[in-house]
C-alpha positions in Angstrom: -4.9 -12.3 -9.5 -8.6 -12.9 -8.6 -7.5 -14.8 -6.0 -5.0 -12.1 -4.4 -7.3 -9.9 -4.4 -9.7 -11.0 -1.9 -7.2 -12.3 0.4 -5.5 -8.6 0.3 -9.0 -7.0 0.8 -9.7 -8.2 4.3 -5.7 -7.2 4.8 -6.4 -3.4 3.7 -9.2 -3.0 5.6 -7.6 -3.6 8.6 -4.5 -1.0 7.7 -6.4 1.5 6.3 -8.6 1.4 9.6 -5.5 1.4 11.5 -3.6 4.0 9.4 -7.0 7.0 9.7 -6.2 8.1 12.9 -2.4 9.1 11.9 -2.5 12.4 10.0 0.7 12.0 8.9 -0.1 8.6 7.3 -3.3 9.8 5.8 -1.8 10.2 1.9 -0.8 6.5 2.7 -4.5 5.7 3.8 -5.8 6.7 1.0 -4.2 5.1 -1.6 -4.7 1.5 0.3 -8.0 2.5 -0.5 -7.8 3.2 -3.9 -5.9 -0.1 -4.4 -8.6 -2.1 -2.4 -11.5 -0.1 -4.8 -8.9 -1.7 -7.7 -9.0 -5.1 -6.6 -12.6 -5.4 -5.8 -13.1 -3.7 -9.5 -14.3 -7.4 -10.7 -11.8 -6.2 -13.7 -8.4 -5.8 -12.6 -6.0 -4.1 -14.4 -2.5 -5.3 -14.1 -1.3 -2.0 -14.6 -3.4 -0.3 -12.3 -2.2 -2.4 -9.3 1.1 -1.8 -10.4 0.8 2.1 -10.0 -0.6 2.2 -6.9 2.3 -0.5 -5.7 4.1 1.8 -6.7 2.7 4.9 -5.4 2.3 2.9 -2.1 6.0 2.4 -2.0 6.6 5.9 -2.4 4.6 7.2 0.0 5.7 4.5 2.6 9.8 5.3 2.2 8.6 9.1 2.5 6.8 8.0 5.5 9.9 6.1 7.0 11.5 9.3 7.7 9.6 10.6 10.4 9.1 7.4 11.9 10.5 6.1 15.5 14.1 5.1 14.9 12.7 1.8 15.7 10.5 1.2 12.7 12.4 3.1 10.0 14.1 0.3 8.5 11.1 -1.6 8.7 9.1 1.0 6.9 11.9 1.5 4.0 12.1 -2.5 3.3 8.3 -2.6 3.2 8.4 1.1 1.0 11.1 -1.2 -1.4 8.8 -4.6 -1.4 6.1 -2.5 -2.4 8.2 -0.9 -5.3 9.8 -3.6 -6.4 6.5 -5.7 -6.4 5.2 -3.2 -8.8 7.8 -3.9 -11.4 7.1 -7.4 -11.6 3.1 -6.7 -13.0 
């Protein structure tokens, strides 16, 4: 998971940098960066990256549904990868 981890860093830095300028998408923001301060941890816990997945997933389906009509199927499959990648820590 070592590995992961700093490929996804350089990946939620650019979201989360992305993502701070839309208050609507700040509770989304904000848990990339908890998940990032996880994974740079030097000690990561399986079951914290799961939680946040998960939390993630959430808050990206919740997100989907005030999205442009255009991206809110994206948004749901991306809510549900997140979700369902959490199950499988």
């Amino acid at each position: 998971m070592t590995g992961a981890a700093g490929a996804a860093g350089d990946n939620i830095s650019s979201w989360t940098d992305l993502l701070q300028d839309s208050p609507q998408l700040t509770n989304v923001s904000t848990e990339l960066e908890n998940l990032q301060d996880i994974l740079s941890s030097g000690d990561i816990d399986g079951s914290e990256v799961a939680s946040s997945l998960r939390k993630l997933g959430q808050l990206t389906t919740e997100a989907a549904a005030s999205a442009t009509p255009d991206t809110q199927d994206k948004l749901m499959q991306l809510g549900q990868t997140l979700s369902s990648a959490a199950t499988q820590l």
